[in-house]
MOPAC internal coordinates of N, CA, C and O (Angstrom, degrees):
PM7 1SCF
backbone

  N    0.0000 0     0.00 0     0.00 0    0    0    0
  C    1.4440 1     0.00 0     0.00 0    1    0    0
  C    1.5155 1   107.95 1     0.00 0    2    1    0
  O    1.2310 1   125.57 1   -36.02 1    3    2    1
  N    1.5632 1   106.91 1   143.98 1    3    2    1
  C    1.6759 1   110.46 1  -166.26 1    5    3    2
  C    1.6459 1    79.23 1  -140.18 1    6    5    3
  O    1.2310 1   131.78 1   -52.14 1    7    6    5
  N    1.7750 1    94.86 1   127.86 1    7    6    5
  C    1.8615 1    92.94 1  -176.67 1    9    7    6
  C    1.8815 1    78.81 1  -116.08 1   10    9    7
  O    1.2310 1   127.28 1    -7.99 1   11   10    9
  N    0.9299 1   103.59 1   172.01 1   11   10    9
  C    1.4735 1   139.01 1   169.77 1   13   11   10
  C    1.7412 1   131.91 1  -170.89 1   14   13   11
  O    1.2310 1   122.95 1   -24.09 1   15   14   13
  N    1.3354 1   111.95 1   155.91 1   15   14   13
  C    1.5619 1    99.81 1  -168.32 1   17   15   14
  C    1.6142 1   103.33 1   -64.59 1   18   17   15
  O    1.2310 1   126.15 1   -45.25 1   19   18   17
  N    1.5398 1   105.78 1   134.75 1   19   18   17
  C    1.5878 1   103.91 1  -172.96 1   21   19   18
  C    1.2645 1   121.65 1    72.70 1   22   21   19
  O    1.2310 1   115.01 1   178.19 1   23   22   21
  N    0.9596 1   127.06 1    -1.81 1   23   22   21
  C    1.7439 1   131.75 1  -172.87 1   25   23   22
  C    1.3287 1   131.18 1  -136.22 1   26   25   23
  O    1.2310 1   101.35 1   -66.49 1   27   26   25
  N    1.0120 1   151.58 1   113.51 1   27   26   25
  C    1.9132 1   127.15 1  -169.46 1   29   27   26
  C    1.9006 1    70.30 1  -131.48 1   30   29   27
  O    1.2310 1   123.40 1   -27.86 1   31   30   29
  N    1.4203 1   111.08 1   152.14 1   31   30   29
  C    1.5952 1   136.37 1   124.59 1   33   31   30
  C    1.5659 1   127.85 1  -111.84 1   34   33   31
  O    1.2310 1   122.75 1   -58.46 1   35   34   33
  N    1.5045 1   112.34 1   121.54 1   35   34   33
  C    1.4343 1   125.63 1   167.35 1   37   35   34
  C    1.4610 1   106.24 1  -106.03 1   38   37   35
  O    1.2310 1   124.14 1   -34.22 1   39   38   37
  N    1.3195 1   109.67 1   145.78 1   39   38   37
  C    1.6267 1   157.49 1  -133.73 1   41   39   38
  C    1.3323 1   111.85 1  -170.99 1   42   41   39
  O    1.2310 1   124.12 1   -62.20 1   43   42   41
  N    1.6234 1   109.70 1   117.80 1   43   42   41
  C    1.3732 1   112.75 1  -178.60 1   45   43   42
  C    1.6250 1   116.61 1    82.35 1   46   45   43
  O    1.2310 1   122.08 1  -146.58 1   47   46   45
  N    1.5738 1   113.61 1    33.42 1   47   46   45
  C    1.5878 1   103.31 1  -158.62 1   49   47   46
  C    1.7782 1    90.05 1   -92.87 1   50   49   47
  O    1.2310 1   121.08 1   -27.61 1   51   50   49
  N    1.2539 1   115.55 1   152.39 1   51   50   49
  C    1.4692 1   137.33 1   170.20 1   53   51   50
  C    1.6904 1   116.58 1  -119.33 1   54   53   51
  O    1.2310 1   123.71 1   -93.67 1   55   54   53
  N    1.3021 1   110.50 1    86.33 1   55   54   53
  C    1.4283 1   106.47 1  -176.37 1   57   55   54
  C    1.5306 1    98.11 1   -67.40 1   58   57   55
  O    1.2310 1   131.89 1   -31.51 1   59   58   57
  N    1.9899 1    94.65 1   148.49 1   59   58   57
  C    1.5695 1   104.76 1   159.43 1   61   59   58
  C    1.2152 1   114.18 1   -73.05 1   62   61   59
  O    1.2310 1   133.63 1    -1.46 1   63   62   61
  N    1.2580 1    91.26 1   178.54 1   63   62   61
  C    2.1162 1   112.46 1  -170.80 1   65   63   62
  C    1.7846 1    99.91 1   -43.88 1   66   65   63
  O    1.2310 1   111.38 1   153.83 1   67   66   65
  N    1.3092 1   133.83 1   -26.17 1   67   66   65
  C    1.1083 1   114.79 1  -173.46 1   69   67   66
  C    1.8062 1   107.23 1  -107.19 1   70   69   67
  O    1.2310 1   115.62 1  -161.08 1   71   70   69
  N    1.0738 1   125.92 1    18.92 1   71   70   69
  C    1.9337 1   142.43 1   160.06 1   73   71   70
  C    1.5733 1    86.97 1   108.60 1   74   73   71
  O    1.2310 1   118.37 1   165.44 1   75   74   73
  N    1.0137 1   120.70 1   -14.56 1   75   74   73
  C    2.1461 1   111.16 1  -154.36 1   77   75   74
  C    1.2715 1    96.48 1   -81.56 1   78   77   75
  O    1.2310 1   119.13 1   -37.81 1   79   78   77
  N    1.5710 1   119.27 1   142.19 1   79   78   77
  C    1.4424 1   139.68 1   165.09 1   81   79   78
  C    1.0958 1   106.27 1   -97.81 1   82   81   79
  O    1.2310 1   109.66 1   -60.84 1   83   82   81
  N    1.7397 1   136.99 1   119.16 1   83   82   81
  C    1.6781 1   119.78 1  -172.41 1   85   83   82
  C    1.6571 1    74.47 1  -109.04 1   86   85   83
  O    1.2310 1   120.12 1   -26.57 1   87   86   85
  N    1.6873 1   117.38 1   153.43 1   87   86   85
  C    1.3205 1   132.58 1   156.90 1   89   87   86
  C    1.5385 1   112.96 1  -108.81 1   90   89   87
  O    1.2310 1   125.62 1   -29.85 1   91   90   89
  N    1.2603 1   106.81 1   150.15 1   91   90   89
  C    1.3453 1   112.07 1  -162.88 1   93   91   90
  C    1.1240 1   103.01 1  -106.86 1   94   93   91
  O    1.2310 1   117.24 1  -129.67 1   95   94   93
  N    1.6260 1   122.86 1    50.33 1   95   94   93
  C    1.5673 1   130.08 1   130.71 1   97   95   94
  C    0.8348 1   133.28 1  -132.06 1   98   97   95
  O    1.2310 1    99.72 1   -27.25 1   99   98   97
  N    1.4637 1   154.23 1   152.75 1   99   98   97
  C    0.8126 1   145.72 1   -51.94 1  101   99   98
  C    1.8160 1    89.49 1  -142.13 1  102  101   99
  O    1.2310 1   121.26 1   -32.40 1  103  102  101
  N    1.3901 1   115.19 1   147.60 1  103  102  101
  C    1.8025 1   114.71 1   177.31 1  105  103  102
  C    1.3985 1   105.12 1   -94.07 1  106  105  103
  O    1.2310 1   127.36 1   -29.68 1  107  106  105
  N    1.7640 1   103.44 1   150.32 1  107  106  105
  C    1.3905 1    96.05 1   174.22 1  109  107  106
  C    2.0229 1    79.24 1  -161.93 1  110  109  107
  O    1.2310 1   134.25 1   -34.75 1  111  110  109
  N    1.8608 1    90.06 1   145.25 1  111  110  109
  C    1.4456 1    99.72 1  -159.92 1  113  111  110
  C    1.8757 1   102.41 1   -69.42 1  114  113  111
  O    1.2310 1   129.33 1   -24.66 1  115  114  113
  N    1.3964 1    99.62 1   155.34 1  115  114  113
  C    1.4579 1   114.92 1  -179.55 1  117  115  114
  C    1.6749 1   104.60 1    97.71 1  118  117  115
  O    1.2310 1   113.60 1  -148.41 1  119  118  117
  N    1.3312 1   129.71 1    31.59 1  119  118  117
  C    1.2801 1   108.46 1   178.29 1  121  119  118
  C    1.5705 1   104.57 1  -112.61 1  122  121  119
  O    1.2310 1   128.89 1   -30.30 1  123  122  121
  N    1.5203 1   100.47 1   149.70 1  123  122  121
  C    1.2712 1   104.87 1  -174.30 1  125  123  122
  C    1.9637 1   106.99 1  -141.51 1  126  125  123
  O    1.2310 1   136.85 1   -24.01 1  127  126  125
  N    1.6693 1    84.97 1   155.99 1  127  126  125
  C    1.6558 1    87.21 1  -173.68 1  129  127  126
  C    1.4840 1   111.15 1  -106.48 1  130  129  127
  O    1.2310 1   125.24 1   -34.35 1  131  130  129
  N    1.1968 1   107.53 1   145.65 1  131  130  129
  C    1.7979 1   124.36 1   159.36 1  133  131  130
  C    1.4150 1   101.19 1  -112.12 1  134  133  131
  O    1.2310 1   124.96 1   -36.81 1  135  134  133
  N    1.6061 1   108.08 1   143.19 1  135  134  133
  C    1.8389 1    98.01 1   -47.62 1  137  135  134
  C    1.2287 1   129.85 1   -85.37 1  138  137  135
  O    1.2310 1   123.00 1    12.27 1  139  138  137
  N    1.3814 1   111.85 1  -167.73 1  139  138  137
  C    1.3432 1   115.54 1  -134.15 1  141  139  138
  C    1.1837 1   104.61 1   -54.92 1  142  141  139
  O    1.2310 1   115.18 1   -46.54 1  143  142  141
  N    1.1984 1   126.74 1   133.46 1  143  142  141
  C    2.0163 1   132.62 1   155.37 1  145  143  142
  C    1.4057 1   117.32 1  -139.27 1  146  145  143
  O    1.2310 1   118.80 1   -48.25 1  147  146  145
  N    1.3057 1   119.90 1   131.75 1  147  146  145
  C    1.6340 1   114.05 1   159.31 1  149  147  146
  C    1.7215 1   118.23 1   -32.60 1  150  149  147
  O    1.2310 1   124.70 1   -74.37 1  151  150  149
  N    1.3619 1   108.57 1   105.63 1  151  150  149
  C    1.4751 1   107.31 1   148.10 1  153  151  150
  C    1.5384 1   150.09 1   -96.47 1  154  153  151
  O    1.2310 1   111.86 1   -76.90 1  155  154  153
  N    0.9405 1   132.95 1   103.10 1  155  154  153
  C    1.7122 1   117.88 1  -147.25 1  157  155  154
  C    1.7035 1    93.51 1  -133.68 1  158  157  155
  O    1.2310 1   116.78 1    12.79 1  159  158  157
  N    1.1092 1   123.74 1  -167.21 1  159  158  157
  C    1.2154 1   133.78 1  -179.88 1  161  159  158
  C    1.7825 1   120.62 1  -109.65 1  162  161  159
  O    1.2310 1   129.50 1   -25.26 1  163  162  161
  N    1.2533 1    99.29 1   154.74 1  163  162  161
  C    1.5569 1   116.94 1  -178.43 1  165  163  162
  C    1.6758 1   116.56 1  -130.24 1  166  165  163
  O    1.2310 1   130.07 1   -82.68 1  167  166  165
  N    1.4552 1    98.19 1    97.32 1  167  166  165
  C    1.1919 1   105.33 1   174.31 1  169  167  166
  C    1.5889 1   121.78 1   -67.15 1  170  169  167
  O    1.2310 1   119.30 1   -49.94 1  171  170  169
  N    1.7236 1   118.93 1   130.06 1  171  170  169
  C    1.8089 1   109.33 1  -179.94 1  173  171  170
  C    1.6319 1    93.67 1   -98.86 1  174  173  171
  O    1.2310 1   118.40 1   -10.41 1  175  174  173
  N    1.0387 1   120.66 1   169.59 1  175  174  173
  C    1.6536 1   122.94 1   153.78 1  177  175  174
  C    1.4280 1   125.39 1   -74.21 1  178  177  175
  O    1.2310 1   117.11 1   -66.37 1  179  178  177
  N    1.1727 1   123.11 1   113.63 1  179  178  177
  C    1.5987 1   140.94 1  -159.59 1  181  179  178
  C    0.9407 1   123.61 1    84.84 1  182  181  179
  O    1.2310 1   122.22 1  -163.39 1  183  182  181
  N    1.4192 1   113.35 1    16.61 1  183  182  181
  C    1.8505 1   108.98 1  -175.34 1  185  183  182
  C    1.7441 1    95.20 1  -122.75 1  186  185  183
  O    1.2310 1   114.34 1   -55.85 1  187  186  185
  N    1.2368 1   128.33 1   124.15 1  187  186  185
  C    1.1051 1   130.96 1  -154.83 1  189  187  186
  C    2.0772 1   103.64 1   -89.80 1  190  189  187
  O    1.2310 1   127.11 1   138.23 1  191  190  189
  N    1.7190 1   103.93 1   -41.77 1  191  190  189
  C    0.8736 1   110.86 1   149.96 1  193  191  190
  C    1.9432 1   146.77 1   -39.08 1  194  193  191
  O    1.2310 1    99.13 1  -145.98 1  195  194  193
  N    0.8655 1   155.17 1    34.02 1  195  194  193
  C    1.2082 1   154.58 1  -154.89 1  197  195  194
  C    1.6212 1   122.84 1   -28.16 1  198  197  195
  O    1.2310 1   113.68 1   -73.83 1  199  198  197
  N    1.1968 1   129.56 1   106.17 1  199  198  197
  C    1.4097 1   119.13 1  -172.69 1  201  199  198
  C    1.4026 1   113.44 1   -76.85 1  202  201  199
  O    1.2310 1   114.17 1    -2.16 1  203  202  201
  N    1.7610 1   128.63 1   177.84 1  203  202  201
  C    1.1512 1   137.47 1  -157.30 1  205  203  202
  C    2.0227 1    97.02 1   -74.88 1  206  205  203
  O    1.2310 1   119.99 1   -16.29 1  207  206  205
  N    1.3585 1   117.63 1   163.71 1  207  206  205
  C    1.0918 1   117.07 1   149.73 1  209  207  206
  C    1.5079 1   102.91 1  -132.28 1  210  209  207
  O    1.2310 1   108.42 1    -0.75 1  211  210  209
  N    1.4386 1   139.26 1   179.25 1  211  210  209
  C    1.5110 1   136.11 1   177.26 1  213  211  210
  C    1.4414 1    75.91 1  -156.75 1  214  213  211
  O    1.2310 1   119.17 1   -33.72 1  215  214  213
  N    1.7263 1   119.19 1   146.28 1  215  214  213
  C    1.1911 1   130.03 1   136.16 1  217  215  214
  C    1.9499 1   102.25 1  -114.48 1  218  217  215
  O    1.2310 1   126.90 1   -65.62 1  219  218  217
  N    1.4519 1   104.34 1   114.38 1  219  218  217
  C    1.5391 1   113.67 1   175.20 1  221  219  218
  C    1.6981 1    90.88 1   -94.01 1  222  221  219
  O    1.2310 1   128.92 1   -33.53 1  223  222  221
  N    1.3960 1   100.43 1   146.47 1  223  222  221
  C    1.4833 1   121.62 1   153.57 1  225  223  222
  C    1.8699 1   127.16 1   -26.21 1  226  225  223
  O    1.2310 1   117.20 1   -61.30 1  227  226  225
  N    1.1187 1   122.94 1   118.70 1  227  226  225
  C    1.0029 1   109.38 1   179.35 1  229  227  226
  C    1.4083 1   129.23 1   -27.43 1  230  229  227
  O    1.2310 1   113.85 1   -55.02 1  231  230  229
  N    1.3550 1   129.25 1   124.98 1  231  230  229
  C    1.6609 1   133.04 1   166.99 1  233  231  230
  C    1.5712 1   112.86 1    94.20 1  234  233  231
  O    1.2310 1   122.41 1  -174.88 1  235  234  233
  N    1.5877 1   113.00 1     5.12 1  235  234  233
  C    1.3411 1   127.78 1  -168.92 1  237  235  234
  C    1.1443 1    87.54 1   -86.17 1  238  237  235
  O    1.2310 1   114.72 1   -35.78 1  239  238  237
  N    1.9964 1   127.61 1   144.22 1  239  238  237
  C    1.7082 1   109.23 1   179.89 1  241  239  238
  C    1.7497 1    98.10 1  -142.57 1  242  241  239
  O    1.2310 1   133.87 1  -171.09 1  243  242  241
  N    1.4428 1    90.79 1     8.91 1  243  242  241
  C    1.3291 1   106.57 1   174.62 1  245  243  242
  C    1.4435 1   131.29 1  -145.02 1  246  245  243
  O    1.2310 1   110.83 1   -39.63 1  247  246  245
  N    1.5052 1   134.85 1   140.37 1  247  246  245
  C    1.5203 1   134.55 1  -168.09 1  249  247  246
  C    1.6349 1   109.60 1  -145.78 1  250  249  247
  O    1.2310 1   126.52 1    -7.70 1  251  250  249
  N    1.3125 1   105.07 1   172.30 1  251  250  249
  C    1.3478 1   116.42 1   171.76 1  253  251  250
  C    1.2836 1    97.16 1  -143.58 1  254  253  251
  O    1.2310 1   127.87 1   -47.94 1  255  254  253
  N    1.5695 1   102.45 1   132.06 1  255  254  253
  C    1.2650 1   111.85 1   173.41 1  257  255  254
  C    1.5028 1   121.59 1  -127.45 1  258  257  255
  O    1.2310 1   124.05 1   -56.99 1  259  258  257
  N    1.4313 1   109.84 1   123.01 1  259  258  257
  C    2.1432 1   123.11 1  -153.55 1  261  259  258
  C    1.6042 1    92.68 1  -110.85 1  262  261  259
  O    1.2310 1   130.60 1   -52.48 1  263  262  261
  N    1.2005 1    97.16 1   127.52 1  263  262  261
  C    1.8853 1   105.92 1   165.19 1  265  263  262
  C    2.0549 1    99.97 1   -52.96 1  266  265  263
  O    1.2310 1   102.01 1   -41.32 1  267  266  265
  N    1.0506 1   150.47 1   138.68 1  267  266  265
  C    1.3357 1   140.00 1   150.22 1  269  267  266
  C    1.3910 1   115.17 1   -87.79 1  270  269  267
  O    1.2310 1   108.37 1   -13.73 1  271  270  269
  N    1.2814 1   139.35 1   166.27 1  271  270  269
  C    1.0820 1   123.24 1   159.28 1  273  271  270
  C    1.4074 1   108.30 1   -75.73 1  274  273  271
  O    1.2310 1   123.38 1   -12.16 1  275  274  273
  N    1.3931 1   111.12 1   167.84 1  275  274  273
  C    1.8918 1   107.59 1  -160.64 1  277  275  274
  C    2.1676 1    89.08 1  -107.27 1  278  277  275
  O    1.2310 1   121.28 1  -114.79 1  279  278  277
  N    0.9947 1   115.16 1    65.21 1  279  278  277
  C    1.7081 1   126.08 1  -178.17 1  281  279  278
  C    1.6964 1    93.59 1   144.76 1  282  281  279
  O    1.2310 1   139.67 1   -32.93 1  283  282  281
  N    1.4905 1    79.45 1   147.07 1  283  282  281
  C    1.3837 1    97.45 1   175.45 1  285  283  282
  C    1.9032 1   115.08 1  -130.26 1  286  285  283
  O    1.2310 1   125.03 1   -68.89 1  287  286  285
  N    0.9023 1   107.94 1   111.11 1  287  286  285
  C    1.8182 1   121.34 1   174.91 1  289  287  286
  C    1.5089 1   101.74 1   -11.69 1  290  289  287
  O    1.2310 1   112.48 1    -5.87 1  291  290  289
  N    1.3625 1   131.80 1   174.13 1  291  290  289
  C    1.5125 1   140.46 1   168.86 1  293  291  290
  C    0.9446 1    85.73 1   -94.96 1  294  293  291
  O    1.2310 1   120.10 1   180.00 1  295  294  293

């Protein structure tokens, strides 16, 4: 994992039995993957925050994930 402001890349991801990769920092709305995968959140117990989950496509073992802005201009 490579974090940067606005940016993380994961490398080497191993989805569990159900395809989802959860990362163990922290979610915040507008994030999106290259390429494309569902990103949504993963709630732990006591952490009020919810961290990232990604399910990528089978055999995908790598992503980039970009804050977007949440609207886009005409």
């Amino acid at each position: 994992m490579e974090a940067a402001p606005g940016r993380s890349v994961v490398r080497d991801m191993a989805p569990d039995l159900d395809g989802s990769v959860v990362l163990r920092y922290h979610s915040v709305p507008s994030l999106q993957a290259r390429p494309a995968a569902p990103v949504d959140e993963e709630f732990a117990e006591g952490d009020p925050v919810p961290f990232i989950r990604i399910k990528p496509d089978a055999g995908v073992r790598g992503a980039t994930l970009e804050m977007a802005p949440p609207f886009r201009a005409p």
